[in-house]
N, C-alpha and C positions, 0 to 999 in steps of 0.2 A: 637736145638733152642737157646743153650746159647750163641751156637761160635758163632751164625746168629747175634743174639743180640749186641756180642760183638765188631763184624764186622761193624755193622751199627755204631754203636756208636763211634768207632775207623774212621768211615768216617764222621761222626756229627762233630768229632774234627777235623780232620784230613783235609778238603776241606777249612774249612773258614780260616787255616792256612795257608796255600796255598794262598790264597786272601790276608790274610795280610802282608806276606811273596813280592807279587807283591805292594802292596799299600808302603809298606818300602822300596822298592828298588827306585819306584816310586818317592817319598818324598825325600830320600836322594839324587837320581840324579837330581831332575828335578823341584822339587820346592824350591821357596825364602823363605828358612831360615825364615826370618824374618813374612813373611806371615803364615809359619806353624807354630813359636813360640804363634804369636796372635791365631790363628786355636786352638792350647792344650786351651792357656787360656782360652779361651771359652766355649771351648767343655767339657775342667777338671770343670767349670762351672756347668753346666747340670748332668755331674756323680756327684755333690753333694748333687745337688736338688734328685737326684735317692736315694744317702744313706740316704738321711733324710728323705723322705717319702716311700719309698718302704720296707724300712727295716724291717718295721714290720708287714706290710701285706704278703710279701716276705716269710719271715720264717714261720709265722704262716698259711698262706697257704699251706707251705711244709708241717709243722709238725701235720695240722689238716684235710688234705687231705684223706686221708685214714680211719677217723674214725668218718668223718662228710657226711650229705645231700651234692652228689658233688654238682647237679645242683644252691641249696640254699648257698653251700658256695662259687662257683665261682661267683654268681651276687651279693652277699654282697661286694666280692672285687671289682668287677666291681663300685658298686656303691660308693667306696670310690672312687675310681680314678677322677672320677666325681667333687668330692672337690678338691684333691689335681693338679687337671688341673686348679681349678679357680682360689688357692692361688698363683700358682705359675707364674698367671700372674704379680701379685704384688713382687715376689721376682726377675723375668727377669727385670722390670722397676728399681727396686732398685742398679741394675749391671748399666745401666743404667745412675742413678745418678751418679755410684762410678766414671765410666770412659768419662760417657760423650762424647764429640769430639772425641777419640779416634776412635770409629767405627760407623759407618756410621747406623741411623736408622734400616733400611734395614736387618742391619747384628740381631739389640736385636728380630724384628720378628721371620725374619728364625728362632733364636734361639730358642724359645719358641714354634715354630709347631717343629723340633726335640725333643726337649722332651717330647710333647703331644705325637709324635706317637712313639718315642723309647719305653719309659715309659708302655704305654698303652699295644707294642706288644710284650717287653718285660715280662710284667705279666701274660699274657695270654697265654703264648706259655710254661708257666711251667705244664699247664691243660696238653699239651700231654705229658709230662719230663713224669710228674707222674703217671700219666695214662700206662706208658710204651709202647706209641705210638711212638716207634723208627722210623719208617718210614717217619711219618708226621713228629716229632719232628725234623728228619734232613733235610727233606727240608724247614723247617721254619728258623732252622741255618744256612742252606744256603744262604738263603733269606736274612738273618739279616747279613752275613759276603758279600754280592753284595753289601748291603744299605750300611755298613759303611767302605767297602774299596774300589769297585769299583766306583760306582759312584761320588764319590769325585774326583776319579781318571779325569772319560770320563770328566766333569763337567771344571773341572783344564785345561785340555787340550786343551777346547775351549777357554776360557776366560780367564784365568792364574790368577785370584786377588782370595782373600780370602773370599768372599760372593761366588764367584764358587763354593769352599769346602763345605758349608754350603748348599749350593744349590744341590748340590749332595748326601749330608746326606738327605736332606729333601725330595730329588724324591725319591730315595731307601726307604725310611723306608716307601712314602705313599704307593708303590708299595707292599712292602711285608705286609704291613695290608692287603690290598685288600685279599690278600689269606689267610691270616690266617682268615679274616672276613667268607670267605667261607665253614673253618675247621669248625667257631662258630657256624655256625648254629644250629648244633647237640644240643649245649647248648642256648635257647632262654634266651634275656635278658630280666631281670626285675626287678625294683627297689626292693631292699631288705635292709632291717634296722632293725638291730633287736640289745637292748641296750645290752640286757646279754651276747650272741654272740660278739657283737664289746668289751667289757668287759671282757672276755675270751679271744681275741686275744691281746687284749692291755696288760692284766697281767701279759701273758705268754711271749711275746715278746719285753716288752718294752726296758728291759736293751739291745738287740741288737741293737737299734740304736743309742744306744750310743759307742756299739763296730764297727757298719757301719760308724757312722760320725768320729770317732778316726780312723779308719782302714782308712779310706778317705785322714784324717789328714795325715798318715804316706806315705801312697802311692801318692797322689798329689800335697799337699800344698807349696813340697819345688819350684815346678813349680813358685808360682806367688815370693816367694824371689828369682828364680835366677832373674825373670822379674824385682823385684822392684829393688835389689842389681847388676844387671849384663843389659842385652838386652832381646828382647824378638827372636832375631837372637841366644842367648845360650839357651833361652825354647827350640827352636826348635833342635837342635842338644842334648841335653838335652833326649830331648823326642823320640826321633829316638833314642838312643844306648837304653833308659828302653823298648821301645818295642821291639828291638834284644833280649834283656834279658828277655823280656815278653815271650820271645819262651816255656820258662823252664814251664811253664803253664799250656804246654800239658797235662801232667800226673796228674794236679790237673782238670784239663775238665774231661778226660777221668775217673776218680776216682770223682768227682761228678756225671758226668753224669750217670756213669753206676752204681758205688756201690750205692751210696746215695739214690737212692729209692727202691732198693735192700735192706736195712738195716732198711729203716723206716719200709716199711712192716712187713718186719720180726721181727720186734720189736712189732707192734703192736696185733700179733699173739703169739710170746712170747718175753718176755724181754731178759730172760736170753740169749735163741738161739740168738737174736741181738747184743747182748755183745759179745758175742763169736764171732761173723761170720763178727762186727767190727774189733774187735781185730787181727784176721786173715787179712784184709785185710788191715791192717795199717802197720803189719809186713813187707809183703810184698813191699808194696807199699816205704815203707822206703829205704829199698832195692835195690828197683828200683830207687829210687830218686837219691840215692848216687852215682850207679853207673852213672847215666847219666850226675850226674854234674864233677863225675870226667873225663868224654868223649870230654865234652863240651871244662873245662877250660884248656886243655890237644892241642886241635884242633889250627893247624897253622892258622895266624892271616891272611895268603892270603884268607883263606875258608870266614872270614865275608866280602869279598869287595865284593864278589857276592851278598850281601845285603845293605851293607852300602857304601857310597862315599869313597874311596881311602884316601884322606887327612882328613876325619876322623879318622878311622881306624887306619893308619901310623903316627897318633899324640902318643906317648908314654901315654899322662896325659889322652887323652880318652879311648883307648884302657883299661885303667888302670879301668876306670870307667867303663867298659861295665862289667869286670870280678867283681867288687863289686858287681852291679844290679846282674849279674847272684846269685852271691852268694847268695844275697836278694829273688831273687826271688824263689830257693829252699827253702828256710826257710818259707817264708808267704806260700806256697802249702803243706808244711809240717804240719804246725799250721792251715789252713784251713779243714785238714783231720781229725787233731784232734779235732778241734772244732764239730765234729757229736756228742761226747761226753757230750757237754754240751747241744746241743740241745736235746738230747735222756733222758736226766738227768733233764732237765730243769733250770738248773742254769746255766742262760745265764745272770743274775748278777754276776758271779765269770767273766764270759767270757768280759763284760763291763770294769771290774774296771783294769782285765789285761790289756786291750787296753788303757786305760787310761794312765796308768804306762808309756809303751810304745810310746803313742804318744808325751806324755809332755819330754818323753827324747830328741822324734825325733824333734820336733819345736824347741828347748834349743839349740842345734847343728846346726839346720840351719840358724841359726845366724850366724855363722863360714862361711857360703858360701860367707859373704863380703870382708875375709880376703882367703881365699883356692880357692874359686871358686867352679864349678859344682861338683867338685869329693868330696865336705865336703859335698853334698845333695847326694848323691850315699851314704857315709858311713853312713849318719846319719839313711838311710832309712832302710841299711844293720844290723846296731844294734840293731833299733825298732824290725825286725823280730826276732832277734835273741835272745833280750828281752823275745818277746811272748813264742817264744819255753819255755825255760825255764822255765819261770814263769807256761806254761798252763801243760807239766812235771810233774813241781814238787809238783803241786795242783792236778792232777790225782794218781798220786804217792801216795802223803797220802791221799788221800779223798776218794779211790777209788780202785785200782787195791790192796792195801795193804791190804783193808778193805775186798776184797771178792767179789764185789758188780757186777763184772763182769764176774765171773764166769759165 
C-alpha cells in the first residue's frame, strides 16, 4: 500500500509538470513577451491576495485537521472564504486605481472570478491531501495543472492578446470546481461561526501570514521593479527562466505531498515518533536535494532549449540567471521542509520574524535591478533563501535538536 501511495503521489507531481513543462515551451516560443510580462503582473497579483488571506486558514486547517469535527471544521473554513471573496472585490478595484488605462476593464473582472475559483478550489482540495485520498487528490491536481497551463494555452492560440490568458485561466479553473463540487458533496455545507474556534485558528496561525506575505515579498515582488525599473517585455522573460528553475520544486511537492500528512498524523498519536520519523525524512530528503542540484547545474545548456527560446538560453547574462533561480530555488524547498518544525512546535512567530529578516534583505537589493538588471533580482532572491536556511538552522540547532526535544 505505501509504494501504491507513493506511486500515486509521484504521478500527483509528476503529470501537472508535464503540463507546465508544455505551457513554458509554449510561452517562450510562441507568446509576446510583452503580453506575458503584463499576464505575471497580474496573475503575481492574485498569488498575493492567496498569501494574505489563505495563510492562515491554510495552515490551520493542516495543523487542525486531524484532531478536530472534520465535517464542523471544513464549513468554518468554508464560511470564511465567503468574506474574504467579498473583501477582495475592493482590493482587485484598488489594482485598478493603481494602473488604470493600462488594462482594459475586462481584464480587473476576469481577474477577480480567477481568484474567486483558484482560491476557493484551492482550499478545498487540501480536505482530500489530508484525508489521504490520493486518488481524488490527483485528479483534482490534474485538474488544477489543465486550468492553469493548458487552457491559457488553447485560449492564446485563438485569439493571441492577454485577456485570452486570463480567459483561459478562468474556463479551466470553473471547470475543475464543477468536480471537485461533486467530490463535496460527501461534506454538505453549512454556515459555521463559531468565535473561540476562529480564536484558536487565528492564535495558532497568525504569525504565518506574515511569513506567507514576506515569503511572497521574496519570490514575486522583484517582478513589478523589473516592470517599474526595466519593461514588462523583461517580466516576461524574467518569469519563464524562474519557472525553468521552478522545476527544482519537484521534490518539495513530492515531500509535501506525501510526508507532510504522514507526519502530522503521526505527531498527533505521538510527538516524539513524529520528531523522529521528521527527522528521518529531512535527512534524506537533503540528500536528495543536493544530489539533484548538482545534476541539473552540471547539464549542457542545449538540454534547456527544448524548453526555453534559443536566444534566451545562448544569452551568457540569462543563462547565468537561470543557474542563480535554480540555486534559489533548492534552498526555499530546503527551508520549506524544515519549516514542518515550526509548525509541529508551534512557533510560527520564530518562523515570521525569519522571513522578515529575509525579505527586507531581498527588497534592499532589488533596488540594484536599476543599475545590473534582471540578474541583481535572480541574486537578491538567491540570498533571501539562503538567509532563511541559515537563520531557521541555527534556531533549531539551539532551540531544539541540542535541547533533546526531538528525540
Amino acid at each position: 500500500m505505501g509504494n501504491k501511495n507513493l506511486r500515486i503521489t509521484i504521478l500527483t507531481i509528476l503529470i501537472p509538470i508535464i503540463l507546465q513543462l508544455i505551457y513554458i515551451r509554449y510561452v517562450s516560443y510562441e507568446v509576446n513577451k510583452s503580453d506575458y510580462g503584463d499576464f505575471i503582473i497580474l496573475s503575481t497579483f492574485v498569488v498575493a491576495l492567496s498569501q494574505i488571506f489563505l495563510s492562515i486558514p491554510s495552515q490551520s486547517f493542516m495543523r487542525f485537521f486531524n484532531s478536530s469535527n472534520k465535517l464542523l471544521l471544513i464549513n468554518e473554513f468554508r464560511t470564511y472564504l465567503i468574506g474574504v471573496n467579498l473583501i477582495s472585490i475592493v482590493l482587485i478595484y484598488s489594482l485598478y486605481l493603481f494602473y488604470g488605462d493600462r488594462f482594459d476593464n475586462s481584464i480587473y473582472i476576469l481577474l477577480y472570478i480567477y481568484f474567486l475559483f483558484s482560491n476557493n478550489y484551492s482550499l478545498n482540495q487540501q480536505i482530500f491531501l489530508l484525508n489521504m485520498e490520493r486518488k481524488r487528490y490527483f485528479i483534482l491536481k490534474l485538474m488544477e495543472g489543465l486550468a492553469k497551463f493548458i487552457f491559457p494555452i488553447i485560449f492564446y492560440i485563438l485569439y493571441e492578446t492577454l485577456e485570452s490568458l486570463l480567459i483561459g485561466l478562468v474556463v479551466g479553473y470553473i471547470i475543475a470546481f464543477i468536480i471537485i463540487s461533486i467530490y463535496l458533496k460527501e461534506y454538505p455545507f453549512k454556515i459555521e461561526f463559531n468565535i473561540q474556534n476562529q480564536k484558536k485558528y487565528f492564535i495558532y496561525a497568525y504569525p504565518i501570514m506574515f511569513s506567507a506575505v514576506f515569503s511572497w515579498s521574496i519570490s514575486f515582488s522583484d517582478r513589478y521593479f523589473i516592470d517599474y525599473f526595466m519593461s514588462s517585455e523583461d517580466v516576461g522573460i524574467y518569469a519563464i527562466l524562474a519557472q525553468v528553475a521552478g522545476f527544482a520544486q519537484i521534490l518539495g511537492m513530492v515531500f509535501g505531498t506525501y510526508v507532510n500528512p504522514i507526519v502530522l498524523k503521526k505527531y498527533e498519536e505521538n510527538k516524539e515518533d513524529g520528531f523522529i520519523l521528521l527527522k528521518s525524512y529531512l535527512i534524506k530528503f537533503m540528500i536528495i536535494s543536493l544530489m539533484s542540484f548538482l545534476i541539473l547545474i552540471i547539464l549542457p545548456r542545449d538540454i534547456f532549449t527544448l524548453i526555453v527560446e534559443k536566444d534566451i538560453i545562448y544569452n551568457d547574462n540569462y543563462y547565468s540567471i537561470l543557474l542563480i533561480l535554480i540555486a534559489g530555488i533548492f534552498s526555499t524547498v530546503f527551508q520549506t521542509a524544515m519549516s514542518m518544525y515550526f509548525i509541529l512546535l508551534k512557533r510560527l512567530d520564530v518562523h515570521a520574524k525569519i522571513f522578515i529578516i529575509a525579505s527586507i534583505t531581498n527588497f534592499l537589493l532589488n533596488f540594484y535591478i536599476l543599475e545590473y538588471g534582471i540578474i541583481a533580482a535572480a541574486f537578491s532572491t538567491f540570498l533571501a533563501y539562503l538567509i532563511l536556511n541559515i537563520l531557521m538552522l541555527f534556531w533549531l540547532r539551539k532551540n531544539i535538536i541540542t535541547k533533546g526535544n526531538t528525540k
